[in-house]
BAFI-3210 file (N, C-alpha, C; in Angstrom, 3 decimals, decimal comma, padded with zeros to 6 digits):
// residues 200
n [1|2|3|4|5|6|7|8|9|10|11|12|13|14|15|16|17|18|19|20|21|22|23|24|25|26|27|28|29|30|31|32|33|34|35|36|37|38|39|40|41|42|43|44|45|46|47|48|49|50|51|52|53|54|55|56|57|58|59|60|61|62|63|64|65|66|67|68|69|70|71|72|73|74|75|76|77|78|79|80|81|82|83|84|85|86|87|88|89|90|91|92|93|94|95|96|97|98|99|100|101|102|103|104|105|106|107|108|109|110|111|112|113|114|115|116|117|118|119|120|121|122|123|124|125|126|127|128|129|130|131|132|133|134|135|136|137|138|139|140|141|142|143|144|145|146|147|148|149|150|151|152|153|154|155|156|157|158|159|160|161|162|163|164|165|166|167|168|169|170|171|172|173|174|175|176|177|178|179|180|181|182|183|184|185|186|187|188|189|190|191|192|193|194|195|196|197|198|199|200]
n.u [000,849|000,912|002,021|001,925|002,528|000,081|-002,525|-003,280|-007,147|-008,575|-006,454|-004,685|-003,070|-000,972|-002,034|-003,881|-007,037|-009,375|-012,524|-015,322|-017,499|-020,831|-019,101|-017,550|-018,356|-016,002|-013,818|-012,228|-010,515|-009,296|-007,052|-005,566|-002,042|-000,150|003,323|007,091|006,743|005,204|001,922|000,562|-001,483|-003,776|-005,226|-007,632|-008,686|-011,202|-012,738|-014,069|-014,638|-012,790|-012,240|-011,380|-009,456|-008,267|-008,336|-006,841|-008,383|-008,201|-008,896|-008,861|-010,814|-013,056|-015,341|-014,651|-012,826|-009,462|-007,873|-004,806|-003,493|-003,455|-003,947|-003,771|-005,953|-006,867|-007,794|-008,455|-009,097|-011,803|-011,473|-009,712|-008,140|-006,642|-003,875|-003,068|-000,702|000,037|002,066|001,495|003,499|003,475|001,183|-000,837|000,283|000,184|-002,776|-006,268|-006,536|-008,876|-008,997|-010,325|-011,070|-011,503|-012,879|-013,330|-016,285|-017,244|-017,653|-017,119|-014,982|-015,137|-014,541|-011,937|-009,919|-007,061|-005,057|-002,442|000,573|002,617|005,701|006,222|006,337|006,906|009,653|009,433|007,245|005,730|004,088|000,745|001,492|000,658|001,997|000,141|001,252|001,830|003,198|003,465|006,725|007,081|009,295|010,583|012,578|014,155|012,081|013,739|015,920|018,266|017,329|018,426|017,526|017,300|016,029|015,727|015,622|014,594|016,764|018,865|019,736|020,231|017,116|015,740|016,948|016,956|018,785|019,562|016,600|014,415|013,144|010,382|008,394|007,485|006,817|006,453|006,709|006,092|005,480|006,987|008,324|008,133|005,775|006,524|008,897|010,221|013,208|013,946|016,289|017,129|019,059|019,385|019,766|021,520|020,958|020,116|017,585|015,650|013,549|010,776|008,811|005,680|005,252|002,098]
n.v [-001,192|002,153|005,150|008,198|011,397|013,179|014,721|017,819|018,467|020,268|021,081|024,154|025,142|025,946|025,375|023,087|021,566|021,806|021,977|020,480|018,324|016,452|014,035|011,197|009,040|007,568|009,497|011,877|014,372|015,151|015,771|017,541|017,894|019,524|019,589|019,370|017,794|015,635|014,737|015,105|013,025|013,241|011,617|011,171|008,395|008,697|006,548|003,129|-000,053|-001,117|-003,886|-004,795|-003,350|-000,127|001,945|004,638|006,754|008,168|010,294|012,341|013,837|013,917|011,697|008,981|007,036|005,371|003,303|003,591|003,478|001,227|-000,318|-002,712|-004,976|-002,919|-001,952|000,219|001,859|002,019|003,292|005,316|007,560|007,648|008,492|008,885|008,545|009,081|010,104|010,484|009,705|010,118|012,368|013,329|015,482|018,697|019,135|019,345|017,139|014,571|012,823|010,456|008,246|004,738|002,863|000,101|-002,253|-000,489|002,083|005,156|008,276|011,888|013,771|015,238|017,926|019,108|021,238|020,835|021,951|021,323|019,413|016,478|013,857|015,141|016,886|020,222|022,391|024,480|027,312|029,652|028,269|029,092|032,555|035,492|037,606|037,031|034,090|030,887|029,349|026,306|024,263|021,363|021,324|021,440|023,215|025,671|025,902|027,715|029,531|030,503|031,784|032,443|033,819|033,624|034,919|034,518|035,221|034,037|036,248|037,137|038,114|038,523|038,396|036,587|035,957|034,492|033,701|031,988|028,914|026,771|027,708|030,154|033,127|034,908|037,665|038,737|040,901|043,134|041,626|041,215|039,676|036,831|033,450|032,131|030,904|029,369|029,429|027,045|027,072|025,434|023,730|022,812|021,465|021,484|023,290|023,539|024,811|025,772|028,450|030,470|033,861|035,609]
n.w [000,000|-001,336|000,791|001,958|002,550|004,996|002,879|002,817|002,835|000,427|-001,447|-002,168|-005,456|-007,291|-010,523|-009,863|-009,324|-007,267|-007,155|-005,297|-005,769|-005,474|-004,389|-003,945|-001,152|000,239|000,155|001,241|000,260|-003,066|-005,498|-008,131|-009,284|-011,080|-012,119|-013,405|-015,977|-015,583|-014,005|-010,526|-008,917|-005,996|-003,657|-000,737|001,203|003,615|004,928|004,627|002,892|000,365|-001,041|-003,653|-004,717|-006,421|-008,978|-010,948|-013,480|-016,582|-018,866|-021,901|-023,124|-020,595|-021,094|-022,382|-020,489|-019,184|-017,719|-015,939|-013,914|-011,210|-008,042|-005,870|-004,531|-002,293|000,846|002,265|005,412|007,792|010,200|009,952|008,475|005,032|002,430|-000,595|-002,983|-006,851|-009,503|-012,463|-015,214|-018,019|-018,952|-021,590|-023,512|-023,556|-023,433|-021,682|-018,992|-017,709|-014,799|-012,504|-010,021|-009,343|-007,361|-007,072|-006,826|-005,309|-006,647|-008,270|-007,861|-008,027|-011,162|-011,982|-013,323|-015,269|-016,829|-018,781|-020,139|-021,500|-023,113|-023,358|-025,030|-027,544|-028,789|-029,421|-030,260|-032,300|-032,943|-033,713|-037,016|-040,592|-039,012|-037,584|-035,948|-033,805|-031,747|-030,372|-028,887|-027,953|-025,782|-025,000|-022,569|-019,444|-016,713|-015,641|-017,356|-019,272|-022,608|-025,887|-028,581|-031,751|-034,942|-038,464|-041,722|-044,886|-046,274|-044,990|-042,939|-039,267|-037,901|-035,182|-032,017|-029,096|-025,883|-023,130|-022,211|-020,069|-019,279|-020,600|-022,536|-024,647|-025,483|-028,486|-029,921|-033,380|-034,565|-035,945|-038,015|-041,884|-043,713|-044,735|-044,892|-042,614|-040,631|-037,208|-035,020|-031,821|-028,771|-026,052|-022,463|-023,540|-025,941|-028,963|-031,316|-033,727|-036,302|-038,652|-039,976|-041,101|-041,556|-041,951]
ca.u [000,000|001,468|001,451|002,204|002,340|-000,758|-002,896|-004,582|-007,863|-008,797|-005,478|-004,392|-001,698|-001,217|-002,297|-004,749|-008,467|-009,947|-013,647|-015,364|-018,920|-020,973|-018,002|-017,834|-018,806|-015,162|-013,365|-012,159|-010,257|-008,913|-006,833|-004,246|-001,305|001,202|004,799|007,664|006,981|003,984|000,284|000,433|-003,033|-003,427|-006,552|-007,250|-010,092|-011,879|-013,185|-014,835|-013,694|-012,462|-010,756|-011,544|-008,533|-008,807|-008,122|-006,422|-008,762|-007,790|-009,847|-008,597|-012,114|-014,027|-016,079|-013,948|-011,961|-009,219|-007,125|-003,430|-002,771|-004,011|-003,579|-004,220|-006,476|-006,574|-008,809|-008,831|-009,285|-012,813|-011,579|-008,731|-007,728|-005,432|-003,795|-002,633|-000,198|000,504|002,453|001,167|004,864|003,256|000,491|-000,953|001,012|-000,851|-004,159|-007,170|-006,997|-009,463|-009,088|-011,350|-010,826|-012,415|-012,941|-013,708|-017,488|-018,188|-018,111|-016,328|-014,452|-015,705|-013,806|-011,348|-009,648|-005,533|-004,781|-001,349|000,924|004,061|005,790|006,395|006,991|007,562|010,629|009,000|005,872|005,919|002,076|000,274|002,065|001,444|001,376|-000,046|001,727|002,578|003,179|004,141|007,328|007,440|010,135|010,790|013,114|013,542|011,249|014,954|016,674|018,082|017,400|018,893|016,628|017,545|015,735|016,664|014,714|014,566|018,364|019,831|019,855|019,210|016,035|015,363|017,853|017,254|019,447|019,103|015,352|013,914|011,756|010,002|007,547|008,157|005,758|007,429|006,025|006,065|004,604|007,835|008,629|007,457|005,906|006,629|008,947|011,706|013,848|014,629|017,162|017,504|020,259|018,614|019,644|022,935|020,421|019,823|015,923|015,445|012,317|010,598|007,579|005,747|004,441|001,435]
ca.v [000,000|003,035|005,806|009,326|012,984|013,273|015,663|018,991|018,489|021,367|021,573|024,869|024,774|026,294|024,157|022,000|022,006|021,866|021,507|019,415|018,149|014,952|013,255|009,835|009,253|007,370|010,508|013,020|014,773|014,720|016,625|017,016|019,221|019,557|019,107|019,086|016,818|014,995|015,491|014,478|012,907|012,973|011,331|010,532|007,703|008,682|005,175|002,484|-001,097|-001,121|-004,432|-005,069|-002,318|001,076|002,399|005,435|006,596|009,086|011,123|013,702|014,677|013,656|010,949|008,184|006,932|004,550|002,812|004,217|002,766|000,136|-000,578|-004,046|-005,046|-001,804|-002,121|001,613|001,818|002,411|004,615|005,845|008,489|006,610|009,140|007,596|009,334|008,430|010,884|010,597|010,258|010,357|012,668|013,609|016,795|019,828|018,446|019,586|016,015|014,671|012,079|009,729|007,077|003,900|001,964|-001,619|-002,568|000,824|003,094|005,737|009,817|012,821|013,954|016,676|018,422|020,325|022,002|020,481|022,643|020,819|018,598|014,828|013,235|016,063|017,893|021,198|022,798|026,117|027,488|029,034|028,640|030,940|033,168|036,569|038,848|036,407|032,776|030,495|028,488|025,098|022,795|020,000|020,855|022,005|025,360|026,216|026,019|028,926|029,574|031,294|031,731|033,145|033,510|034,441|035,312|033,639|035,121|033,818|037,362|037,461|039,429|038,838|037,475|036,428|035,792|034,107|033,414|030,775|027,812|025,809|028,136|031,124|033,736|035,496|038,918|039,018|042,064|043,807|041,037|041,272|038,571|035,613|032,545|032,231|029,748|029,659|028,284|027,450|026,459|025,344|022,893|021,951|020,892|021,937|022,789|024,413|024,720|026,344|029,066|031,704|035,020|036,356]
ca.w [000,000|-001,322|001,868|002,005|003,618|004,693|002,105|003,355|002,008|-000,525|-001,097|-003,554|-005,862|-009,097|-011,790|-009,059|-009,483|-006,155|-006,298|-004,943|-006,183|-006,055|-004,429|-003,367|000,729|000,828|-000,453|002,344|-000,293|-003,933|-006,250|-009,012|-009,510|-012,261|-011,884|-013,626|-016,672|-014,840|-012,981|-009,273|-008,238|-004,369|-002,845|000,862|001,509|004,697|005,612|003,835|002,603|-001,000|-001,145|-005,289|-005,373|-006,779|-010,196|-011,681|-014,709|-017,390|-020,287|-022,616|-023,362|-019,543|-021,524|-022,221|-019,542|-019,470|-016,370|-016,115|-012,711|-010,660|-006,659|-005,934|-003,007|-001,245|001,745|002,992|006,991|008,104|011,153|009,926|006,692|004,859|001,811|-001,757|-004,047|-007,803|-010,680|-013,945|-015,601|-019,309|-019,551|-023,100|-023,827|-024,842|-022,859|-020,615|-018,737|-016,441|-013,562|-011,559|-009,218|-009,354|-005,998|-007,118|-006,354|-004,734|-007,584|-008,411|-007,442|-009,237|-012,082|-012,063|-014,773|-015,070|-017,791|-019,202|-021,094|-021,256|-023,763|-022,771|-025,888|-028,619|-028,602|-029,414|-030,782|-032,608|-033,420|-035,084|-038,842|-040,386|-037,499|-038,119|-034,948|-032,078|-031,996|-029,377|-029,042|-026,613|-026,084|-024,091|-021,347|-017,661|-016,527|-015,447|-019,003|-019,841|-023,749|-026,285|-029,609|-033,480|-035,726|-039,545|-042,449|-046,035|-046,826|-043,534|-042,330|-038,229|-037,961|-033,958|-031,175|-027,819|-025,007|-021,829|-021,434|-019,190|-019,316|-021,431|-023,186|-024,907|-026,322|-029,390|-030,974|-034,187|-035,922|-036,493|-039,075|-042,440|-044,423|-045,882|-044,498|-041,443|-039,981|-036,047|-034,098|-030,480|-028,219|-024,475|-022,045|-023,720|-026,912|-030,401|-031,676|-035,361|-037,822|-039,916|-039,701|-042,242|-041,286|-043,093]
c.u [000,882|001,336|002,384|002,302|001,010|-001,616|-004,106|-005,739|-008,530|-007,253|-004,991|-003,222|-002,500|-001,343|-003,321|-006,342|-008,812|-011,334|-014,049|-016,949|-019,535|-020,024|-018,311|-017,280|-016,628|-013,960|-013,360|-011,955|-009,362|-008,541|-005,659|-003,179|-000,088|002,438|005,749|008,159|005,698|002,814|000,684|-000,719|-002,567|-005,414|-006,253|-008,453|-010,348|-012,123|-013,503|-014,053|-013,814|-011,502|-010,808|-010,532|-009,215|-008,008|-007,865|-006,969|-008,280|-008,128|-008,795|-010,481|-013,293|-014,872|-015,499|-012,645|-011,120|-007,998|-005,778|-002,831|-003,826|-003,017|-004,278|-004,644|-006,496|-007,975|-009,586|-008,961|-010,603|-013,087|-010,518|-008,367|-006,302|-005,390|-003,303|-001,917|000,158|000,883|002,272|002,526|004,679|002,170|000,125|-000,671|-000,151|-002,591|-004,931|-007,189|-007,558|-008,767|-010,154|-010,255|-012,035|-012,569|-013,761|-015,646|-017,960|-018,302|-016,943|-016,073|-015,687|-014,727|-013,121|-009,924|-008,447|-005,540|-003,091|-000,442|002,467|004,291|006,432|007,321|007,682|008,772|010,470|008,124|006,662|004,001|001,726|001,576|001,296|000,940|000,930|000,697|001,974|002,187|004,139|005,103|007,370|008,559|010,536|011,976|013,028|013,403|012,703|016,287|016,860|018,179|018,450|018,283|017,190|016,804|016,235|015,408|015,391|016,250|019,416|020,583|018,889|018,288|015,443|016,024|017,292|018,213|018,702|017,780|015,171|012,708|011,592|009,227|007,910|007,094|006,773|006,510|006,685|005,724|005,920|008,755|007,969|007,053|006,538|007,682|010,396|012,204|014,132|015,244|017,603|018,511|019,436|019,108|020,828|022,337|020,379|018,727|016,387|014,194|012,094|009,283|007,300|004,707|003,894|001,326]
c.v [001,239|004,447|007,031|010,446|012,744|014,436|016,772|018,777|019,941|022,160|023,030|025,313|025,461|025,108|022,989|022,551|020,996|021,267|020,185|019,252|016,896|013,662|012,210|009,991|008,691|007,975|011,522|014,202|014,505|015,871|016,968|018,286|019,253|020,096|019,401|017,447|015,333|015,512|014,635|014,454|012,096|012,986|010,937|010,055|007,914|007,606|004,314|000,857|-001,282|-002,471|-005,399|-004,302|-001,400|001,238|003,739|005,604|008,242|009,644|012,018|014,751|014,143|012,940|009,717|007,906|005,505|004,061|002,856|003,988|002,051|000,272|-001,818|-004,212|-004,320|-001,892|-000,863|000,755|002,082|003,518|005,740|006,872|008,188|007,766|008,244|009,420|008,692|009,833|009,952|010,726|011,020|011,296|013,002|015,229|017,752|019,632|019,174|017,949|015,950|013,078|011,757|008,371|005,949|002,588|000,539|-001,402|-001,431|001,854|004,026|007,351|010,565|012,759|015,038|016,279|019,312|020,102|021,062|020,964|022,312|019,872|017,756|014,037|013,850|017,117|019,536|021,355|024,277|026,364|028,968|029,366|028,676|031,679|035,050|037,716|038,514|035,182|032,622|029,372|028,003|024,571|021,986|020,188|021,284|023,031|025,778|026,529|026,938|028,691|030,643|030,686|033,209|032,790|034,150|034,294|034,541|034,189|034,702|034,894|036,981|038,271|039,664|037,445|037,624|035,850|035,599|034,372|032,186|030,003|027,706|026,448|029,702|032,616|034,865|036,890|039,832|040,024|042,828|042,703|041,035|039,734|037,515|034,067|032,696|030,659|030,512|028,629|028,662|026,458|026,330|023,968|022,077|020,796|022,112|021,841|023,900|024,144|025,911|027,547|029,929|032,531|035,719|037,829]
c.w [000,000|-000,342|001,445|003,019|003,756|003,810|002,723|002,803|001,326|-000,836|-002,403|-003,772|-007,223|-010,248|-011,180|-009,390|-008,205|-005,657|-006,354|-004,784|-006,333|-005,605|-003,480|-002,016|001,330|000,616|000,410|001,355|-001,771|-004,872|-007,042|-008,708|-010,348|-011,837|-013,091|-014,704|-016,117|-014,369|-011,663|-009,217|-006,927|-004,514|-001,175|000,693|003,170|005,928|003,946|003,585|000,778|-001,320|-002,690|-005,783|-006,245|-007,606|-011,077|-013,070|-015,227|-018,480|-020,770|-023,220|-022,245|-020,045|-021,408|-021,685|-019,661|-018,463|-016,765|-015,331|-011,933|-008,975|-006,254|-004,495|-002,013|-000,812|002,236|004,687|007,696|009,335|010,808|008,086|006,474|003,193|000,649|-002,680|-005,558|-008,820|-011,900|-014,847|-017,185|-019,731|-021,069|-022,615|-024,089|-024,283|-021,677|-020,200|-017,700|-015,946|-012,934|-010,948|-008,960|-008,045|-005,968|-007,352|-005,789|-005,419|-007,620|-007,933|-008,501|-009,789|-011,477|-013,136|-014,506|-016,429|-017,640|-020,197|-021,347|-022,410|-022,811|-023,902|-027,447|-027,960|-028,778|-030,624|-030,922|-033,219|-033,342|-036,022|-039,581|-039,401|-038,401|-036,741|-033,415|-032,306|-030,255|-029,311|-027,770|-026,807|-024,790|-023,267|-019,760|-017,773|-015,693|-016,159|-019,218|-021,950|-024,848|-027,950|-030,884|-034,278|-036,956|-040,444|-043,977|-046,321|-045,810|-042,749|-040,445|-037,901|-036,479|-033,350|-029,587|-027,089|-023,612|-021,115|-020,616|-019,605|-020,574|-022,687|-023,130|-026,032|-027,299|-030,019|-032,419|-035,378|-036,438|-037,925|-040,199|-042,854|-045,067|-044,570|-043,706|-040,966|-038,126|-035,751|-032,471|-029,627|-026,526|-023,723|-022,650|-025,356|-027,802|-031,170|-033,192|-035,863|-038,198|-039,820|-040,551|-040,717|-042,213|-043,282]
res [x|x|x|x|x|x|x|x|x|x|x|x|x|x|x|x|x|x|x|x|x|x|x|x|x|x|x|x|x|x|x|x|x|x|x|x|x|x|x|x|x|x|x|x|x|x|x|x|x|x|x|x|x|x|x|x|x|x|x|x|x|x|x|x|x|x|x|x|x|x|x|x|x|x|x|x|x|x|x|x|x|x|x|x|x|x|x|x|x|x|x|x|x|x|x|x|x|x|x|x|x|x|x|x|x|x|x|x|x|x|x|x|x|x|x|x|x|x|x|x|x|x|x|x|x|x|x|x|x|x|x|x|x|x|x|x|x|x|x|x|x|x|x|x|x|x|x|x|x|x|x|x|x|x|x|x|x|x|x|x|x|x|x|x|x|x|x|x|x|x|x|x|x|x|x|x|x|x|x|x|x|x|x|x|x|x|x|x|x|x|x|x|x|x|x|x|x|x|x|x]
***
């Protein structure tokens, strides 16, 4: 039985969704919070006997749900608040995902829903192409990365340099560029990202 800190219930955190509606009787408290390349989901069961084990479920669109972790024969304590932690190592990138918990024979959590703005398995996102006056560049490493971003213009002229930004995500403003098609290149994290983008 995986055990933990115990969890404040309503606990708030940036990136956590809190409420709490409809929620199952063996459910003190429950709630996610994004990390560092993961979602932390923290529940605490109150009481109750769950011993069909309980089930980690996972949507990208809160309809279809689909088991992502498993806890085998978990009984819960009937006097006692017993807490459960599990990180999400893979979420779907780029995702509103929801969460439930499924407690064998007794049914199941409410849902709740974090916003996910992180890459997992792509090395970086650039969007929109064609951008018309601000686009946003992602890439895949630590929110402590310092960056360093060039871009150049169809004659391999630099047309806008940064130096030593941070993190993962990067909002770029574009209107002082004219039309038509650019290359960037970025150096972050001791890595090497490049493509391709037009401006209309």
């Amino acid at each position: 039985m995986l055990r933990c800190a115990l969890i404040v219930p309503f606990l708030l955190c940036k990136g956590s969704t809190i409420a709490q509606s409809d929620e199952h009787p063996f459910v003190e408290s429950f709630s996610l919070s994004v990390l560092e390349g993961r979602i932390q989901v923290q529940w605490v069961m109150k009481g109750g006997s769950t011993c069909d084990g309980s089930v980690v479920e996972r949507s990208t669109d809160g309809v279809g749900f689909e088991a992502v972790h498993r806890i085998e024969g978990l009984c819960g304590d009937p006097d006692v608040a017993v807490p459960f932690n599990w990180a999400d190592a893979d979420p779907p990138e780029l995702s509103l995902v929801h969460y439930r918990i499924e407690f064998g024979a007794e049914g199941r959590s409410s849902i709740k829903s974090v916003r996910f703005d992180q890459l997992t398995r792509s090395d970086q996102r650039f969007f929109p192409s064609p951008a018309s006056g601000e686009a946003t560049l992602l890439l895949n490493v630590p929110a402590s990365a310092l960056v360093d971003l060039d871009i150049f213009d169809a004659g391999g002229r630099v047309v806008l340099a940064n130096r030593a930004l941070v993190g993962r995500k990067h909002a770029l403003d574009l209107h002082r560029l004219p039309a038509g098609s650019y290359t960037y290149v970025v150096v972050a994290d001791g890595r090497r990202f490049s493509g391709r983008f037009a401006r209309e």
